[in-house]
KOLKOLGU-440209 format. One record per atom (N, C-alpha, C): residue in one letter; atom name; x, y, z. Coordinates in steps of 0.05 Angstrom, whole numbers. Atoms other than C-alpha are relative to their C-alpha. Example, Ala and Ser with C-alpha at 12.3 -4.5 7.8 and 13.67 -1.06 7.14 Angstrom:
<recs>
<r:A	a:N	c1:18	c2:-24	c3:0> .
<r:A	a:CA	c1:246	c2:-90	c3:156> .
<r:A	a:C	c1:18	c2:24	c3:0> .
<r:S	a:N	c1:-16	c2:-24	c3:-1> .
<r:S	a:CA	c1:273	c2:-21	c3:143> .
<r:S	a:C	c1:-15	c2:22	c3:14> .
</recs>
This chain:
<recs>
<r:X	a:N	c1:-19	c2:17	c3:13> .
<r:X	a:CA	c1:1155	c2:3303	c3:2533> .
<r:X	a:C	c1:-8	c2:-5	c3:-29> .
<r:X	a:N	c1:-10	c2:3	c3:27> .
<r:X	a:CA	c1:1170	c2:3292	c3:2460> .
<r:X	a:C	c1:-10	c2:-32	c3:-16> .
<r:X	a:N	c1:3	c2:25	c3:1> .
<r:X	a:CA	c1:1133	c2:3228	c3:2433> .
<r:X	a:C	c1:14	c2:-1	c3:-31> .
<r:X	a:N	c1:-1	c2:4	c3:33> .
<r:X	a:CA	c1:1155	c2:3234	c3:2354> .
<r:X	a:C	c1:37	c2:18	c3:5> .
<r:X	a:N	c1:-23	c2:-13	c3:5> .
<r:X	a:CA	c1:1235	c2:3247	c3:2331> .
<r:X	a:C	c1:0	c2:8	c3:-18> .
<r:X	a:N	c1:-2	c2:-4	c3:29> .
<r:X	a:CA	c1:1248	c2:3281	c3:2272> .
<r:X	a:C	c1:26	c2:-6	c3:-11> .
<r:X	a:N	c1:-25	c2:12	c3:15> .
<r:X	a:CA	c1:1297	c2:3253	c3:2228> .
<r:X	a:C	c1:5	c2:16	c3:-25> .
<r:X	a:N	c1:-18	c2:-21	c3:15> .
<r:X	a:CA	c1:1337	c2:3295	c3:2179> .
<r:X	a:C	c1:-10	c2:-15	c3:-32> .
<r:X	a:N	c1:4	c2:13	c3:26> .
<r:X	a:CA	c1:1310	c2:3252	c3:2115> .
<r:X	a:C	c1:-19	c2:-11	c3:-6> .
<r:X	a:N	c1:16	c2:6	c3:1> .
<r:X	a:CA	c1:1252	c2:3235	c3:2137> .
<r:X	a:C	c1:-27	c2:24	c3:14> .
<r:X	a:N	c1:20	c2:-20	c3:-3> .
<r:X	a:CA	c1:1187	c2:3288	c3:2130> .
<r:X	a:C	c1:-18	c2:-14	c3:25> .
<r:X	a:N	c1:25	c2:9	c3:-24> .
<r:X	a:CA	c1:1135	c2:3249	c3:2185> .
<r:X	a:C	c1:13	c2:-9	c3:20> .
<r:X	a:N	c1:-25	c2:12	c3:-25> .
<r:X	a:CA	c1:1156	c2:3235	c3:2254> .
<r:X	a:C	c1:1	c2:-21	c3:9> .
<r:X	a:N	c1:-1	c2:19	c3:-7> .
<r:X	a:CA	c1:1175	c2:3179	c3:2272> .
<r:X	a:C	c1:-4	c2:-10	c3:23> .
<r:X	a:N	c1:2	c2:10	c3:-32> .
<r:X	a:CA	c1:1156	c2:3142	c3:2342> .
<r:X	a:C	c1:20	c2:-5	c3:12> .
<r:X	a:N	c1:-17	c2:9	c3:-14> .
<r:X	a:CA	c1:1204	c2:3138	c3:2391> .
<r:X	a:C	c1:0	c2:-20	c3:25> .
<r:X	a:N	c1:7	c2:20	c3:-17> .
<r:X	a:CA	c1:1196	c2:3074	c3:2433> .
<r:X	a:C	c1:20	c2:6	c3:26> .
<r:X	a:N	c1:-18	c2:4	c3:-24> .
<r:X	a:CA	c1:1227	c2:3066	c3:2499> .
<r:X	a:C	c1:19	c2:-22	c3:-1> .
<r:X	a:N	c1:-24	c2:24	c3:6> .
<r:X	a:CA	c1:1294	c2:3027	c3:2500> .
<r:X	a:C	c1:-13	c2:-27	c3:7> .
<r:X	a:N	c1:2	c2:32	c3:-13> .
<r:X	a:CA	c1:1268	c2:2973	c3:2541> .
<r:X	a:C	c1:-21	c2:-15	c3:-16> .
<r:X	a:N	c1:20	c2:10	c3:10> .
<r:X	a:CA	c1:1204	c2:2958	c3:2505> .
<r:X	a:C	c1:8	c2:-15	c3:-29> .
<r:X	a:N	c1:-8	c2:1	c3:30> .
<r:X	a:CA	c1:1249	c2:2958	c3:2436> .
<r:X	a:C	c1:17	c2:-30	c3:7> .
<r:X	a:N	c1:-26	c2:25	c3:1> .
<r:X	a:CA	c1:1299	c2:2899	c3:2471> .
<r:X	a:C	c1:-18	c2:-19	c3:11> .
<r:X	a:N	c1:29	c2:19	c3:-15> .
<r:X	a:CA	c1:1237	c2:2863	c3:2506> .
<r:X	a:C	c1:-7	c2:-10	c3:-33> .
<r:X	a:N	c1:25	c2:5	c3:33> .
<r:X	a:CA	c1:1210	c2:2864	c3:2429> .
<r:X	a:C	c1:23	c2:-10	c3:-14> .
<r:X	a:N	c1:-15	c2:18	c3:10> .
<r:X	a:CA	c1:1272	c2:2841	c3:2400> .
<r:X	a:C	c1:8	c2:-23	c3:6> .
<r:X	a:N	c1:0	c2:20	c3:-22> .
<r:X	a:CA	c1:1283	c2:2790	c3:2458> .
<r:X	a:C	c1:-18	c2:-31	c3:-18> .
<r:X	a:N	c1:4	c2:20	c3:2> .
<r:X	a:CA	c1:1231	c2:2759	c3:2441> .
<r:X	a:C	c1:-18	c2:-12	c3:-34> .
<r:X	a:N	c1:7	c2:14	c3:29> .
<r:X	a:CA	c1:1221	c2:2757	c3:2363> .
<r:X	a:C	c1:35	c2:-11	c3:-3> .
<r:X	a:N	c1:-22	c2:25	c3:6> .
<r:X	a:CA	c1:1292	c2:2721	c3:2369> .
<r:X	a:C	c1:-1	c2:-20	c3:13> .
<r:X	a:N	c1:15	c2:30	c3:-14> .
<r:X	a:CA	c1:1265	c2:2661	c3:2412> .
<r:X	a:C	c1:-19	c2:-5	c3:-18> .
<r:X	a:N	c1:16	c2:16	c3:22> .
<r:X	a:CA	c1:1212	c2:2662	c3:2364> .
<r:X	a:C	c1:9	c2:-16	c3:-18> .
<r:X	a:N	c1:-15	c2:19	c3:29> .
<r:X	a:CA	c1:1255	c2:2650	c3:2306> .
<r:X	a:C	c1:14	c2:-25	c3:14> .
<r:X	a:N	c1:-16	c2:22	c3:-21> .
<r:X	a:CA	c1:1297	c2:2600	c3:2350> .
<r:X	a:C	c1:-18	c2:-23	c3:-2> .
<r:X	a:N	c1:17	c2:18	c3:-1> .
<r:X	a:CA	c1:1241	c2:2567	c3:2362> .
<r:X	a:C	c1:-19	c2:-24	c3:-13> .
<r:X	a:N	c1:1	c2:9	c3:37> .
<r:X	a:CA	c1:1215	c2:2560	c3:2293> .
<r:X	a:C	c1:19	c2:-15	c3:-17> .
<r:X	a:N	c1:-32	c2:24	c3:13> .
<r:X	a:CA	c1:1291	c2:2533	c3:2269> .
<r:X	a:C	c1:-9	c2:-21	c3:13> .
<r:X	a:N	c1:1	c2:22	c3:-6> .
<r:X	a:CA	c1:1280	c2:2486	c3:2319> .
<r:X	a:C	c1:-28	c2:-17	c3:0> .
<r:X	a:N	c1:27	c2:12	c3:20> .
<r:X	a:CA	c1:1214	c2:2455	c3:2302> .
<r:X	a:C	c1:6	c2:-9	c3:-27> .
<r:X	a:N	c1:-5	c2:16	c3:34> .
<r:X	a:CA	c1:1229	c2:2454	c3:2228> .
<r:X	a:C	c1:28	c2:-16	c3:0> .
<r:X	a:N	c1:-20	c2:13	c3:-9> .
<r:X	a:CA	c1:1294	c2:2423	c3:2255> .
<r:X	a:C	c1:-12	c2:-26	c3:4> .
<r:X	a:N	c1:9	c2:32	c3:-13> .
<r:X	a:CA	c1:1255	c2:2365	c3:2293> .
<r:X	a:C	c1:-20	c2:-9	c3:-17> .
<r:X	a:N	c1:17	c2:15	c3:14> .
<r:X	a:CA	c1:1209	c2:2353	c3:2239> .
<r:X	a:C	c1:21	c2:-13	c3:-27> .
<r:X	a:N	c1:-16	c2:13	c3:19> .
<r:X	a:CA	c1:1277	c2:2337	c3:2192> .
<r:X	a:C	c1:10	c2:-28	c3:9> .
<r:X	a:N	c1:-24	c2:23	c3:-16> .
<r:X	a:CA	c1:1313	c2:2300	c3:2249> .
<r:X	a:C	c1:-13	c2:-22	c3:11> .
<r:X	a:N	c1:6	c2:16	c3:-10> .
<r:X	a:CA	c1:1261	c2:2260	c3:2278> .
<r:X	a:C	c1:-8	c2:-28	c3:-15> .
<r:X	a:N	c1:-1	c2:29	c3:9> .
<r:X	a:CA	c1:1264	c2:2187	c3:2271> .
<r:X	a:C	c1:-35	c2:-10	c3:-11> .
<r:X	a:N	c1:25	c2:8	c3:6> .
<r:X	a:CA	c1:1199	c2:2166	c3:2236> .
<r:X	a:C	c1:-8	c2:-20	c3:9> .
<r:X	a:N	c1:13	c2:16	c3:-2> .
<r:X	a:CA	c1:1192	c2:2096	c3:2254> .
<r:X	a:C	c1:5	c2:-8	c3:34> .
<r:X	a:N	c1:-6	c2:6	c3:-13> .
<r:X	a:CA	c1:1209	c2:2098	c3:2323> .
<r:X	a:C	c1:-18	c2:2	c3:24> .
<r:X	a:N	c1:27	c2:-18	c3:-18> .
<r:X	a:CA	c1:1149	c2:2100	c3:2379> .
<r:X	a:C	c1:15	c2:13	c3:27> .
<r:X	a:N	c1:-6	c2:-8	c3:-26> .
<r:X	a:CA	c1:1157	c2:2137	c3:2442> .
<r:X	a:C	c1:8	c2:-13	c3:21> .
<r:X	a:N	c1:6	c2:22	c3:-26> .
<r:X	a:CA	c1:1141	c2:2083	c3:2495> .
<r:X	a:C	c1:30	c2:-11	c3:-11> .
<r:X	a:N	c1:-25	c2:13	c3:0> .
<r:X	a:CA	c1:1210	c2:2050	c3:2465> .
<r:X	a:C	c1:22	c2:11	c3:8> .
<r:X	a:N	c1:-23	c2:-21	c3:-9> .
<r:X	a:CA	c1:1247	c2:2112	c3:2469> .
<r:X	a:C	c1:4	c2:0	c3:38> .
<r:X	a:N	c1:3	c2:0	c3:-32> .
<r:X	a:CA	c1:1225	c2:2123	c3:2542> .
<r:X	a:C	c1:8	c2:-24	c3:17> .
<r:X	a:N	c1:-12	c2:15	c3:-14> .
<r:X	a:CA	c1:1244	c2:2054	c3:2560> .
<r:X	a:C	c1:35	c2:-5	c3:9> .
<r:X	a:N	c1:-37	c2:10	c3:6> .
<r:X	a:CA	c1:1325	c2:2061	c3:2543> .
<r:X	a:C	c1:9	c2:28	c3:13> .
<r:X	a:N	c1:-19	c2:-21	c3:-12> .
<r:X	a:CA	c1:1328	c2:2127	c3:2572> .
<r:X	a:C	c1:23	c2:-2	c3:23> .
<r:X	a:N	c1:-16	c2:6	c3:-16> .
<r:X	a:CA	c1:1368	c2:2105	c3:2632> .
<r:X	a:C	c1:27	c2:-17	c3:-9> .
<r:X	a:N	c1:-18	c2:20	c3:11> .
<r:X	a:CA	c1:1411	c2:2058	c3:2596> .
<r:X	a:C	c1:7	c2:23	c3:-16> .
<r:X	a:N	c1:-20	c2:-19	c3:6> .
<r:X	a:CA	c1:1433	c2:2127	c3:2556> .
<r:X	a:C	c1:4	c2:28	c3:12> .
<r:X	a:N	c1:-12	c2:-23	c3:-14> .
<r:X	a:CA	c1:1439	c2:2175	c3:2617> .
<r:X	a:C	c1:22	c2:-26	c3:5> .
<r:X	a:N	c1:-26	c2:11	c3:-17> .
<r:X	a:CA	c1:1487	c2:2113	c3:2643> .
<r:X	a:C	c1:22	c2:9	c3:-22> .
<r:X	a:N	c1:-28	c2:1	c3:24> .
<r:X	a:CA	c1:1530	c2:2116	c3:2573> .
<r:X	a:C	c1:3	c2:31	c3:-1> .
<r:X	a:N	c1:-15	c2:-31	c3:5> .
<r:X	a:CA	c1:1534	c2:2197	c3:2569> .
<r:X	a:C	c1:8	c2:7	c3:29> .
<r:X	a:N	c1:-12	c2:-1	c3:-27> .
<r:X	a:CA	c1:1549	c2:2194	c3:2652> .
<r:X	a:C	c1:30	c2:-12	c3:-14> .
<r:X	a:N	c1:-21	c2:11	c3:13> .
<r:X	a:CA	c1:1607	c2:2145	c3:2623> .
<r:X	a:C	c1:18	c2:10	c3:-16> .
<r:X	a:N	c1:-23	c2:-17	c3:13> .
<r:X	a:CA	c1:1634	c2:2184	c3:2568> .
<r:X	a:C	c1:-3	c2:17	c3:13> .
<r:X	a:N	c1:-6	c2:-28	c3:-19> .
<r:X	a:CA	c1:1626	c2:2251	c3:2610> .
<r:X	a:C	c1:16	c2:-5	c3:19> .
<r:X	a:N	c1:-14	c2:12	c3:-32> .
<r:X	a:CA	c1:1667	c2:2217	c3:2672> .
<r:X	a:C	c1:27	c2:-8	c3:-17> .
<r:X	a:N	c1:-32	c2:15	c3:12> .
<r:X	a:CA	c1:1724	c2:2190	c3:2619> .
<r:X	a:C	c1:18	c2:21	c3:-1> .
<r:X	a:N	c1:-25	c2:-16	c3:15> .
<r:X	a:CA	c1:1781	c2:2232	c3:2609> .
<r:X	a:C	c1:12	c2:-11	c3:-28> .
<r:X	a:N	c1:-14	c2:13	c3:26> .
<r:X	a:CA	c1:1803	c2:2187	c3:2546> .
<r:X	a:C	c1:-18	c2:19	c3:-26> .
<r:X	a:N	c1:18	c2:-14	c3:12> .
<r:X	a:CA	c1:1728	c2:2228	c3:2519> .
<r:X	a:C	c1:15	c2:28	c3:-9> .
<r:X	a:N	c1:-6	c2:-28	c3:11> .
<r:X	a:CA	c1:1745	c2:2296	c3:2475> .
<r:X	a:C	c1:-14	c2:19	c3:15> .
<r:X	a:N	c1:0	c2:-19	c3:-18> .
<r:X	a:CA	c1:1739	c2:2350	c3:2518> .
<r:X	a:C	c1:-32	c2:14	c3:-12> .
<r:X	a:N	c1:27	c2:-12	c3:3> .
<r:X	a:CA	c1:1681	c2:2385	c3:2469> .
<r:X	a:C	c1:-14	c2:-10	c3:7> .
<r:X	a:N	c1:21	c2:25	c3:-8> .
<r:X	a:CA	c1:1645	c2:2318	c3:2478> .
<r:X	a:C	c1:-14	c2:5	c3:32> .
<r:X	a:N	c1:7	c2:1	c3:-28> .
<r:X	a:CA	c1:1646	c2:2326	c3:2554> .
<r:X	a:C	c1:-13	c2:25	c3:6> .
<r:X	a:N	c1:17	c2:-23	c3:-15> .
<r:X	a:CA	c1:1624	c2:2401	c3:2551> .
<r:X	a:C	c1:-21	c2:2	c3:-16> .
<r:X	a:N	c1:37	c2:-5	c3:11> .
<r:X	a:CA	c1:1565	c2:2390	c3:2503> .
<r:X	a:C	c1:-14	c2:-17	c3:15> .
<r:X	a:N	c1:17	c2:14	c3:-22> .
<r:X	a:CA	c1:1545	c2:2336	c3:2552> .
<r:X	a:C	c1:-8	c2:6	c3:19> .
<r:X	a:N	c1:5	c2:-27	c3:-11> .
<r:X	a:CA	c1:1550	c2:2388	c3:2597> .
<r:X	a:C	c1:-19	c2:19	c3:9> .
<r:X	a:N	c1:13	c2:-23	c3:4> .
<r:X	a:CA	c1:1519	c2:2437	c3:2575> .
<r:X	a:C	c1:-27	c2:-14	c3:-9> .
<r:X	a:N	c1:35	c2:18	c3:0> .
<r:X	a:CA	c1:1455	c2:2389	c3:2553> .
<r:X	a:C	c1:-4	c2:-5	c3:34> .
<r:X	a:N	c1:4	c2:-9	c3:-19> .
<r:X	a:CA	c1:1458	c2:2374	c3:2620> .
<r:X	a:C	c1:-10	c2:20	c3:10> .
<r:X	a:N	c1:8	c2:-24	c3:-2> .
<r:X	a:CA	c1:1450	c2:2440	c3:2646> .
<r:X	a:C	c1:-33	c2:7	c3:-13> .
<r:X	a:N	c1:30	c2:-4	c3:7> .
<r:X	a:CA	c1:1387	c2:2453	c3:2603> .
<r:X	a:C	c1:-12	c2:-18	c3:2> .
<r:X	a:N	c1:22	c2:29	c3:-2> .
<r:X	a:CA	c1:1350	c2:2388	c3:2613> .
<r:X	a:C	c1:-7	c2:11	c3:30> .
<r:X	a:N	c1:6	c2:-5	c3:-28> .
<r:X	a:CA	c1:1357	c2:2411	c3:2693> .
<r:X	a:C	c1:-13	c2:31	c3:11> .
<r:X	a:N	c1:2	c2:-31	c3:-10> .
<r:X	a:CA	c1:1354	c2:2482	c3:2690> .
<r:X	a:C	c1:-39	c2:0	c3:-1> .
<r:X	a:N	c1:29	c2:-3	c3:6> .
<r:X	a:CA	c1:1281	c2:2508	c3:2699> .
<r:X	a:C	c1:-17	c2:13	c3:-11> .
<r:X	a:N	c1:13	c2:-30	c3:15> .
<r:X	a:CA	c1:1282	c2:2567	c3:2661> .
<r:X	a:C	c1:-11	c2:-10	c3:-26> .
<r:X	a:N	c1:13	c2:11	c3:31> .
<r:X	a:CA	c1:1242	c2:2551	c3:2592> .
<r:X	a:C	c1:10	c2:21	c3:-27> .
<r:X	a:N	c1:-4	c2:-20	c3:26> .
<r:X	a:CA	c1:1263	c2:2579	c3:2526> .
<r:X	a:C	c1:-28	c2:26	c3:-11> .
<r:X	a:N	c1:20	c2:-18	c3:1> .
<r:X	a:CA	c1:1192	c2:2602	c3:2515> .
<r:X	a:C	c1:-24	c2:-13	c3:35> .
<r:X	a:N	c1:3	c2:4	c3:-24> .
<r:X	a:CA	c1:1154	c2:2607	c3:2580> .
<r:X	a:C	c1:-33	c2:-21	c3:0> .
<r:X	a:N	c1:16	c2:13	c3:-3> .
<r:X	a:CA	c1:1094	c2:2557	c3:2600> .
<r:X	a:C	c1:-24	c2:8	c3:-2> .
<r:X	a:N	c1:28	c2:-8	c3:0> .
<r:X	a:CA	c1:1045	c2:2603	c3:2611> .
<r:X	a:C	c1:-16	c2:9	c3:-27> .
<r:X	a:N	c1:9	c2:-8	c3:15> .
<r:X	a:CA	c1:1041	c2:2624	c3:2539> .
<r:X	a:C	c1:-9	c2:-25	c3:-20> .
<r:X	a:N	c1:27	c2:22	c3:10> .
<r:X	a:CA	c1:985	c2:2586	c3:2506> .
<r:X	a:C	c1:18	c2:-14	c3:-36> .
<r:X	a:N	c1:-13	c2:9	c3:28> .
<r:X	a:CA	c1:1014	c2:2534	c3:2451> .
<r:X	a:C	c1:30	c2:-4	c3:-9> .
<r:X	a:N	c1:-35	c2:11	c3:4> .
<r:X	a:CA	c1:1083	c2:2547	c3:2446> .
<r:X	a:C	c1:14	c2:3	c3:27> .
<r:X	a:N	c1:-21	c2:6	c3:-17> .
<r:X	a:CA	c1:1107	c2:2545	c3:2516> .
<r:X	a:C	c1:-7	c2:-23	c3:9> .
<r:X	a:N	c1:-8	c2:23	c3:-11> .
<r:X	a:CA	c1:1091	c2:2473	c3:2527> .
<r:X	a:C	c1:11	c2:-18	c3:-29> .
<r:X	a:N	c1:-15	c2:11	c3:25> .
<r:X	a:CA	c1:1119	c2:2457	c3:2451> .
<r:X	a:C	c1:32	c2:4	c3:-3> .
<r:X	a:N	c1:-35	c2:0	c3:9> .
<r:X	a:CA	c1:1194	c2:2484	c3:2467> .
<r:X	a:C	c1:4	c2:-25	c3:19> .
<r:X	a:N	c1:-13	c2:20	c3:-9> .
<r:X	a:CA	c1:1196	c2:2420	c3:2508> .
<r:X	a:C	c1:10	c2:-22	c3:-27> .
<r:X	a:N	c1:-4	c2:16	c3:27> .
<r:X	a:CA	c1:1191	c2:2385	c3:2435> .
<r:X	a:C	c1:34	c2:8	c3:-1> .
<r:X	a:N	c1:-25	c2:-17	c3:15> .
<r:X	a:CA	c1:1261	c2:2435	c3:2427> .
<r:X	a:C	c1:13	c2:-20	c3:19> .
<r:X	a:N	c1:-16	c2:17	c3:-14> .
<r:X	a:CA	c1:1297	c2:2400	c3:2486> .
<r:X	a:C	c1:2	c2:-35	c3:-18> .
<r:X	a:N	c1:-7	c2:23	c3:0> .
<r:X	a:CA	c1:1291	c2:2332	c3:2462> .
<r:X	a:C	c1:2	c2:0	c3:-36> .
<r:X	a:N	c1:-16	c2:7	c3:16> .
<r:X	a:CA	c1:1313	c2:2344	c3:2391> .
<r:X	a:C	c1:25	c2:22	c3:1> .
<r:X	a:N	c1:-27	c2:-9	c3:-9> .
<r:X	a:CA	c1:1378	c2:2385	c3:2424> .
<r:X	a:C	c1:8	c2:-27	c3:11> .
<r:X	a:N	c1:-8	c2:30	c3:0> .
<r:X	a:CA	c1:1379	c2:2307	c3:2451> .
<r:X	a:C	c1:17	c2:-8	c3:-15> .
<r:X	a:N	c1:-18	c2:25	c3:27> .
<r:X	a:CA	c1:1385	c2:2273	c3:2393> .
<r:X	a:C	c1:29	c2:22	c3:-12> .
<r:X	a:N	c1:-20	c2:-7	c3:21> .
<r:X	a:CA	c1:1431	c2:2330	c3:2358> .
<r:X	a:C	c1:28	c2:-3	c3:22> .
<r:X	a:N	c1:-21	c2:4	c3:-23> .
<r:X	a:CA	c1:1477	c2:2327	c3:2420> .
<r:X	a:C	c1:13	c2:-33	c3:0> .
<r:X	a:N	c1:-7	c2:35	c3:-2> .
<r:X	a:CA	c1:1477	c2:2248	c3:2420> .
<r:X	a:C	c1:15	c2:-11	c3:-40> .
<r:X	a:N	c1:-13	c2:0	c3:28> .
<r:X	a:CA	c1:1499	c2:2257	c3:2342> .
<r:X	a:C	c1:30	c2:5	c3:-7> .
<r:X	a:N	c1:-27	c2:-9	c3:-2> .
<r:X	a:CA	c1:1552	c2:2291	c3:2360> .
<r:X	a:C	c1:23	c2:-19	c3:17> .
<r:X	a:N	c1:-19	c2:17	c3:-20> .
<r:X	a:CA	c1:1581	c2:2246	c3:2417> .
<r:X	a:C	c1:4	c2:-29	c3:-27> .
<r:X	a:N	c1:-2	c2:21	c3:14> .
<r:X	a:CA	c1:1573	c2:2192	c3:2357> .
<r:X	a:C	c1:18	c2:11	c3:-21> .
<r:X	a:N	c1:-16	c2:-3	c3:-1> .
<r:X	a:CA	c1:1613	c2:2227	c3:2322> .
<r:X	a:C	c1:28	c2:6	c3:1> .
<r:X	a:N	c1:-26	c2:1	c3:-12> .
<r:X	a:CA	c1:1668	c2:2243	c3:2361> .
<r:X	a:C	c1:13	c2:-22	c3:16> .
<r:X	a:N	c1:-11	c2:33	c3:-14> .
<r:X	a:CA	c1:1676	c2:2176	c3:2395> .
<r:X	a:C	c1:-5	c2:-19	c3:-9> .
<r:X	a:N	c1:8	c2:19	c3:9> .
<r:X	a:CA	c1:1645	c2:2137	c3:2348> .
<r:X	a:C	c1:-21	c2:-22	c3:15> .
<r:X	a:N	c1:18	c2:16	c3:-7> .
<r:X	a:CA	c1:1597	c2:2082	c3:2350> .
<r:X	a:C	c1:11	c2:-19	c3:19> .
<r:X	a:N	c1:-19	c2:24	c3:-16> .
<r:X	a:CA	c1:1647	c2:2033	c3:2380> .
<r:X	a:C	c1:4	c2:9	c3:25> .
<r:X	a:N	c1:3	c2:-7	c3:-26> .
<r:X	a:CA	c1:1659	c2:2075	c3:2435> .
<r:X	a:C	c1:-23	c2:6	c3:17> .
<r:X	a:N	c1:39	c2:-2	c3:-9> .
<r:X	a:CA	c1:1583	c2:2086	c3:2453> .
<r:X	a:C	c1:-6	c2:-22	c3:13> .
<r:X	a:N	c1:18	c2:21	c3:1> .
<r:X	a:CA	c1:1572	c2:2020	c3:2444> .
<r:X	a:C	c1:20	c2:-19	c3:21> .
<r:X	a:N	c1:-15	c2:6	c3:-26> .
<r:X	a:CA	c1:1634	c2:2004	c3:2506> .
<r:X	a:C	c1:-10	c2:11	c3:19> .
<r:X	a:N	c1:6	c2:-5	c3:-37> .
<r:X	a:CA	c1:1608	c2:2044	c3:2552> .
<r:X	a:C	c1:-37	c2:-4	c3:-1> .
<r:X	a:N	c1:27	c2:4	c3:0> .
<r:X	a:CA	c1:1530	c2:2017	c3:2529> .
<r:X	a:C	c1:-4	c2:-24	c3:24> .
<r:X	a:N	c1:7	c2:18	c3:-23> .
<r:X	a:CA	c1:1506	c2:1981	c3:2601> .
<r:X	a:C	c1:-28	c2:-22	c3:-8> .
<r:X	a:N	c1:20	c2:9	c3:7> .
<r:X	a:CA	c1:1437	c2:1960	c3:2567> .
<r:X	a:C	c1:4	c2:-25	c3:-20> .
<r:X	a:N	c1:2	c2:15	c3:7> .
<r:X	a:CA	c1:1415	c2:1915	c3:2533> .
<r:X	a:C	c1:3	c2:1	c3:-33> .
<r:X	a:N	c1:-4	c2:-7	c3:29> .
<r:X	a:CA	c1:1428	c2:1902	c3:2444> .
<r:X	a:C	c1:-25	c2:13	c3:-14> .
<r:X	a:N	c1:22	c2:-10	c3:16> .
<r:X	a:CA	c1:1361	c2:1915	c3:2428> .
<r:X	a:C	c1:0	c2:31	c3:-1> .
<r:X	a:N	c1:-2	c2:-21	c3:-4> .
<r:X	a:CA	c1:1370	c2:1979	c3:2466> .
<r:X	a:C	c1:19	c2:27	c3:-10> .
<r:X	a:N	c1:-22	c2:-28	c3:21> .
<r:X	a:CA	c1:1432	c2:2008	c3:2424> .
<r:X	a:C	c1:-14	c2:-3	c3:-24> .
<r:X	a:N	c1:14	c2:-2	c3:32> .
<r:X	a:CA	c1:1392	c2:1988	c3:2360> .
<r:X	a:C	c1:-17	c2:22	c3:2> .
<r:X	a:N	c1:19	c2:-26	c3:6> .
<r:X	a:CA	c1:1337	c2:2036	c3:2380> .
<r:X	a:C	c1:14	c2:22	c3:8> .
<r:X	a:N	c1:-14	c2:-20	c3:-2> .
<r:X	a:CA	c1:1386	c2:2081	c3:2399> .
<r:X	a:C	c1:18	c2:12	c3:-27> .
<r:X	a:N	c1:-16	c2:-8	c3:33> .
<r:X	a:CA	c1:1423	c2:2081	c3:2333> .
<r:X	a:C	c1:-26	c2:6	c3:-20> .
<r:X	a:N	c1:14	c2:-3	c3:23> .
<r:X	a:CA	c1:1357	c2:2075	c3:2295> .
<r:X	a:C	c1:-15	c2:34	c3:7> .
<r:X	a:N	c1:0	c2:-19	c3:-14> .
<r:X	a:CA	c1:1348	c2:2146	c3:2339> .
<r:X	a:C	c1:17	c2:20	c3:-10> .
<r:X	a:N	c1:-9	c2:-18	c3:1> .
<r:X	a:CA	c1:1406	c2:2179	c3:2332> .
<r:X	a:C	c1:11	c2:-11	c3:-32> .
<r:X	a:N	c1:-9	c2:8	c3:30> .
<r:X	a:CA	c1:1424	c2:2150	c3:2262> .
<r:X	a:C	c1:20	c2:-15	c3:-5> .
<r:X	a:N	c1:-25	c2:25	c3:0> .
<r:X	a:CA	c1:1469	c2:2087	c3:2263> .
<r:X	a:C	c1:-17	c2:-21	c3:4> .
<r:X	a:N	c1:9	c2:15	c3:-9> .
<r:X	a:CA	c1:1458	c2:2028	c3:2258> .
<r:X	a:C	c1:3	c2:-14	c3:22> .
<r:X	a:N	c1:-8	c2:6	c3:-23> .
<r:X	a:CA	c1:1461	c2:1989	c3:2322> .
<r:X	a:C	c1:18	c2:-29	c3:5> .
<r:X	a:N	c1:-19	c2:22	c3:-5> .
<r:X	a:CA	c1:1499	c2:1933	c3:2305> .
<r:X	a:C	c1:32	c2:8	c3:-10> .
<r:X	a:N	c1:-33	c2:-15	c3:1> .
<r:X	a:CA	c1:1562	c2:1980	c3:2282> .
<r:X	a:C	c1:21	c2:-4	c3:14> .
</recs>
C-alpha cells in the first residue's frame, strides 16, 4: 500500500492520513477552540465581586423561577427552548472535553456555568427583569445576587 500521494503541483509526497484519524484530529482541535472561546468568555462575563458560597445558596430559588418561566406559555417560545436546551446539558453526562484528560476535562465544568449565566441573560432579556422578578419564589436579597450575577440590578 501507498503511504505518500503525489499531487500534480507539488514535487515531495505528501502523507496521506486515514479519513478517520483526519476527523478525530479535527474533532477535537474544534472543542479545543470552543473551549478556549469559552474560558476567555468566563473570564469577561464573570461577576467579580460575587463569592461562590452565595451563588450556591440561591440556586434553588433560580431552578424554581426558570421551572416557572419554562412551564408559562405567556414565556417566548426561544426562552423556553434555551431553557431547554441548558437543561439538557446541565443533565446530560456526556462532557464537552472528557474527565479523564488531565486539566482541561475537569475545567469544561467552568464552561457549563458560564452557558448559565449567558442563558439567564438571555431569559432577562426576553422577559425582562419584571417578569423574573414575578415568578422569583426567594427571597430580595436573593434576586439582588442574582442580578448582581447576571447583570441587573436587583431592585429593577
Amino acid at each position: 500500500m501507498d503511504v505518500a500521494v503525489r499531487h500534480p503541483f507539488v514535487t515531495s509526497p505528501v502523507p496521506q492520513w486515514p479519513m478517520d484519524l483526519r476527523i478525530l484530529l479535527g474533532i477535537a482541535l474544534g472543542l479545543a477552540v470552543v473551549w478556549a472561546a469559552f474560558i476567555l468568555l468566563s473570564s469577561f462575563l464573570r461577576p467579580k465581586d460575587v463569592p461562590i458560597g452565595e451563588v450556591v445558596r440561591v440556586v434553588p430559588d433560580v431552578v424554581r423561577m426558570l421551572r416557572a418561566i419554562g412551564g408559562d406559555h405567556a414565556s417566548p417560545l426561544d426562552v423556553r427552548l434555551a431553557l431547554v436546551g441548558l437543561l439538557v446539558w446541565l443533565v446530560s453526562p456526556i462532557d464537552l472535553i472528557p474527565e479523564l484528560i488531565p486539566v482541561l476535562g475537569p475545567m469544561d465544568d467552568a464552561v457549563v456555568a458560564v452557558v448559565a449565566v449567558v442563558a439567564l441573560r438571555y431569559v432577562r432579556r426576553r422577559v425582562g427583569v419584571a417578569g423574573m422578578r414575578a415568578r422569583w419564589r426567594g427571597t430580595g436579597d436573593g434576586f439582588a445576587l442574582l442580578g448582581r450575577v447576571v447583570g441587573f440590578a436587583g431592585s429593577e
